[in-house]
PAVO-596430 format. One line per 3 residues: number of its first residue (from 1); for each residue x, y, z of C-alpha. Coordinates in nm, 2 decimals. Example, Ala and Ser with C-alpha at 12.3 -4.5 7.8 and 13.67 -1.06 7.14 Angstrom:
BEGIN
1> 1.23 -0.45 0.78 | 1.37 -0.11 0.71
//
This chain:
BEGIN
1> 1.71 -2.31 -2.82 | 1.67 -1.95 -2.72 | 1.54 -1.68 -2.96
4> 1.60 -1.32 -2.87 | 1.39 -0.99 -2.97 | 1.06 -1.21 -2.90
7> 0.78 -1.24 -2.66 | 0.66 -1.54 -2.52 | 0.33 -1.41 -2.65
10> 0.48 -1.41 -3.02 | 0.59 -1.78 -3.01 | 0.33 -2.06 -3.18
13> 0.24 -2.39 -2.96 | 0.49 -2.56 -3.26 | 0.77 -2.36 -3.13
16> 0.75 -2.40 -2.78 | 0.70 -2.79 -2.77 | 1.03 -2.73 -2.96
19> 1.22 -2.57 -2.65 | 1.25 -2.25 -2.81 | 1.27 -2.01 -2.49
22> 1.10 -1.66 -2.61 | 1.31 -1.38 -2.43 | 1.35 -1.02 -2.46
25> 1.59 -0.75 -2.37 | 1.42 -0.47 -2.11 | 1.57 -0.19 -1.89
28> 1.41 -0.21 -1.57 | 1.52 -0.11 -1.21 | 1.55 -0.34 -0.91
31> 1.52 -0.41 -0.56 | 1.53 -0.65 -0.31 | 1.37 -0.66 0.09
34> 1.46 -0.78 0.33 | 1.37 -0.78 0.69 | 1.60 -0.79 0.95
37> 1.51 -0.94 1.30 | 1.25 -1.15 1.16 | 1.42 -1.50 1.29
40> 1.49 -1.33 1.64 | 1.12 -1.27 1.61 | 1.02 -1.61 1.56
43> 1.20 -1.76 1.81 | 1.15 -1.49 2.07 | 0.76 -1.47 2.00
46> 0.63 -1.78 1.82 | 0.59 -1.89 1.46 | 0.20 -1.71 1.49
49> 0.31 -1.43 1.63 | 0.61 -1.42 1.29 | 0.37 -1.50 1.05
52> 0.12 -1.22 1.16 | 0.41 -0.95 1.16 | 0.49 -1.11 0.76
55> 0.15 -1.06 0.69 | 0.16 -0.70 0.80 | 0.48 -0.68 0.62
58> 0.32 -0.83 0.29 | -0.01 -0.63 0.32 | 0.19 -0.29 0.38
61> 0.45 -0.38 0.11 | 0.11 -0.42 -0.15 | -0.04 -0.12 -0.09
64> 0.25 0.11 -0.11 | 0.38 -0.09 -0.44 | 0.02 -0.05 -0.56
67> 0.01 0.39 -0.54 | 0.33 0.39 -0.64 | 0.29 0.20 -0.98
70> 0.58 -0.05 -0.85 | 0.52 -0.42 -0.90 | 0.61 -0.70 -0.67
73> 0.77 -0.96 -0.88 | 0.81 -1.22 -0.62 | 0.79 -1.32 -0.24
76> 1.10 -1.44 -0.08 | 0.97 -1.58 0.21 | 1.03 -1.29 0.47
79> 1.14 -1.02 0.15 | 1.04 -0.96 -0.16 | 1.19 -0.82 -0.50
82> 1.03 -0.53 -0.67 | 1.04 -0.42 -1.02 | 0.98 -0.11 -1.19
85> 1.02 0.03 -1.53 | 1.09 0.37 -1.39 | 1.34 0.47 -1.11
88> 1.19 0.74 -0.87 | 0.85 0.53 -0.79 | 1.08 0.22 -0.68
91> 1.34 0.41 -0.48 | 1.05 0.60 -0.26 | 0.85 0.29 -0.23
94> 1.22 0.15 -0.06 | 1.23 0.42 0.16 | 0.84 0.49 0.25
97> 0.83 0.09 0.33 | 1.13 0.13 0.54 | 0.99 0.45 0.74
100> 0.65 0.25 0.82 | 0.88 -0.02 0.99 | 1.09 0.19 1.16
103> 0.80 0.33 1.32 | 0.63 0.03 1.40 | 0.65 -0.14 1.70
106> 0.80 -0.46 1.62 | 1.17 -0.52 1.69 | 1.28 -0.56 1.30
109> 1.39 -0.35 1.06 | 1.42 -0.31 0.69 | 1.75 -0.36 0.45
112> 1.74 -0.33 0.06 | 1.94 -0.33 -0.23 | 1.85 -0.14 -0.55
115> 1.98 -0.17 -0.92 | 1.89 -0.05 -1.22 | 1.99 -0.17 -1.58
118> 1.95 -0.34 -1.90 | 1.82 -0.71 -1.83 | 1.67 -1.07 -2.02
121> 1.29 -1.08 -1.99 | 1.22 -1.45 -2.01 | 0.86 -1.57 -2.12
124> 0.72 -1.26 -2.02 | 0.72 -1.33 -1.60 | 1.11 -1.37 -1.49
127> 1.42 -1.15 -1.48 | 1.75 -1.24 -1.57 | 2.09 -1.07 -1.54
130> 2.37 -0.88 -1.38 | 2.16 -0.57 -1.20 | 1.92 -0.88 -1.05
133> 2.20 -1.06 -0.90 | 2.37 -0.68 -0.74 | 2.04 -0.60 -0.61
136> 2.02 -0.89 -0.47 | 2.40 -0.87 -0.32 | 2.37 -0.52 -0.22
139> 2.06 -0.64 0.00 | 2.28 -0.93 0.15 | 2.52 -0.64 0.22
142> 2.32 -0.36 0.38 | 2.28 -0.33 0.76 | 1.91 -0.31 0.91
145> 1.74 0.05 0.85 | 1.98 0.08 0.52 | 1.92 0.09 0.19
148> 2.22 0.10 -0.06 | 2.23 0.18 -0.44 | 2.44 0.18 -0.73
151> 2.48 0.56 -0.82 | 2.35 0.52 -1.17 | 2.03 0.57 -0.97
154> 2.10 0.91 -0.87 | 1.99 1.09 -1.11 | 1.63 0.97 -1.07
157> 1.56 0.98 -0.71 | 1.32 1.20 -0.55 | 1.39 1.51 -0.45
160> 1.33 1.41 -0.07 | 1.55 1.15 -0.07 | 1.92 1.21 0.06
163> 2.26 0.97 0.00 | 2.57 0.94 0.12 | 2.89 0.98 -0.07
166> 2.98 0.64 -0.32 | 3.15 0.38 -0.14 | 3.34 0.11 -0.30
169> 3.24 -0.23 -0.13 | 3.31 -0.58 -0.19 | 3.04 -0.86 -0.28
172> 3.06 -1.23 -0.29 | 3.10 -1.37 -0.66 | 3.26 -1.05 -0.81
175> 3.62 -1.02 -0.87 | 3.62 -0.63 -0.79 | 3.47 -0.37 -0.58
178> 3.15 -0.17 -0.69 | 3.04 0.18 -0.62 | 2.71 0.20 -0.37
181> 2.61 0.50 -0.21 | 2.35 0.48 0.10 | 1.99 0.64 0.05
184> 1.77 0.80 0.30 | 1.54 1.03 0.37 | 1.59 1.40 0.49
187> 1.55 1.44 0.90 | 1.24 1.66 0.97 | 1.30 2.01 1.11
190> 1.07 2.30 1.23 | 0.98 2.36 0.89 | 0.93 2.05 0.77
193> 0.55 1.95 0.66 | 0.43 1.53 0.70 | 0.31 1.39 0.35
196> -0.08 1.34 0.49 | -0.05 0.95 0.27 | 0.29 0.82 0.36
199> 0.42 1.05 0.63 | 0.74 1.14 0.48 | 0.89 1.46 0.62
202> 0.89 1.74 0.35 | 0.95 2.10 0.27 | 0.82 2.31 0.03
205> 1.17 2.24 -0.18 | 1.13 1.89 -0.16 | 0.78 1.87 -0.18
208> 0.69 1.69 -0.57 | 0.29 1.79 -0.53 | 0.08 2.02 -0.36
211> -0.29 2.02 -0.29 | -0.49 2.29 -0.05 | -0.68 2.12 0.20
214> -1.01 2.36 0.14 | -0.93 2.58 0.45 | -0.69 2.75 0.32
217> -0.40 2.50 0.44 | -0.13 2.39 0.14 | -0.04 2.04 0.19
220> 0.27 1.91 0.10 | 0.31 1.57 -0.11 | 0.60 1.32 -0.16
223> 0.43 1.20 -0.55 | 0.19 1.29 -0.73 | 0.07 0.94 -0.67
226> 0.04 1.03 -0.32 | -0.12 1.36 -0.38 | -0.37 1.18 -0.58
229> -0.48 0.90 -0.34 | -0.55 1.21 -0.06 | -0.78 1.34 -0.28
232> -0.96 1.00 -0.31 | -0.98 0.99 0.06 | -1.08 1.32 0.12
235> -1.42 1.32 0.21 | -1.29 0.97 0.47 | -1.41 1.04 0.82
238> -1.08 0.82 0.95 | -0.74 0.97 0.82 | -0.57 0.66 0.97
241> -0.83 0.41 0.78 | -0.65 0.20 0.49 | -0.28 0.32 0.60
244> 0.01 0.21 0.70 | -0.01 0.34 1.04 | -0.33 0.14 1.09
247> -0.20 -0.23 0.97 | 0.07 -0.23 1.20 | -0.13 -0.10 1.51
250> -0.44 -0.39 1.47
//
């Protein structure tokens, strides 16, 4: 027996040796990771050598979700799916995780899917419906250093993100095409600025924070989130120390 408009947290012990499944309707947005190369990896460099690289992957993956208020819903062995209840923080933790392994020096590479909608919370911890299973095509879909999108997330990404015109594309167990468009992140130019956290590439139009660095230098941020864990770190003799940058490099 299922019961809608509940909690799991609402149901008595009675009820749930019952079988009455506490569920709940959310909107949330999606993504799925994936990397790609990972089994060329293993087989090229060892299973020690793959599992170090995952842990890297995993320990990168937790810090990023953690500033950006994005949580981790589940390990898939070498991806994970993320969940978020707003758009913008998901979508640039996508793209910031994808930079940081583009730039390491591993042979792999990132591809995600992203979806956003109205879903089935069930007992509190699991996510079913449609814009799970799309994410989770769309990631099947996407080539290495890609991300793809349903445009209903347009409207909400960051203002340093770029995409390509929609696209209709095929995927297995639907009967017709959907719309994707393909997310990035604008190429740096000479007046481009480095976020000092994540190192994406901004200007002072894309730029969502700003601190000034005490010597008269502004400093350009990709979040506020971002803006805010510089300020933490500060008075930090090592800029590298915590980052991204460092994990991949140890």
């Amino acid at each position: 027996m299922i019961r809608t408009g509940q909690t799991a947290a609402d149901d008595s012990p009675l009820e749930a040796r019952r079988g009455i499944i506490a569920i709940v309707r959310v909107r949330r947005t999606f993504a799925f990771l994936d990397l790609s190369g990972f089994t060329a990896l293993t087989q090229a460099e060892g299973d020690e050598r793959a599992v170090a690289v995952l842990g890297v992957f995993r320990a990168a993956l937790r810090d990023i979700c953690s500033r950006r208020g994005v949580r981790i819903a589940k390990w898939l062995g070498d991806g994970a799916m993320l969940v978020s209840v707003e758009t913008t923080p998901l979508v640039a933790t996508t793209l910031e995780m994808q930079a940081a392994i583009d730039a390491a020096p591993e042979a792999i590479a990132i591809r995600c899917g992203i979806t956003s909608g109205a879903v089935i919370l069930l007992e509190g911890d699991d996510y079913i419906g449609h814009a799970v299973n799309i994410a989770a095509r769309l990631c099947d879909l996407a080539p290495a250093h890609e991300v793809l999108a349903v445009p209903a997330v347009l409207p909400e990404i960051p203002p340093w993100v770029t995409h390509e015109p929609t696209e209709q594309v095929a995927l297995h167990g639907l009967e017709q095409p959907i719309d994707v468009v393909r997310l990035g992140i604008n190429r740096p130019t000479a007046q481009s600025a480095f976020d000092p956290i994540c190192n994406i590439p901004l200007t002072k139009m894309t730029a969502v924070s700003r601190r000034n660095d005490g010597d008269g230098r502004e400093l350009l941020f990709c979040s506020e989130s971002c803006a805010e864990m510089w300020e933490q770190r500060r008075t930090q003799v090592d800029p590298d120390a915590g980052s991204i940058r460092e994990l991949w490099m140890r």
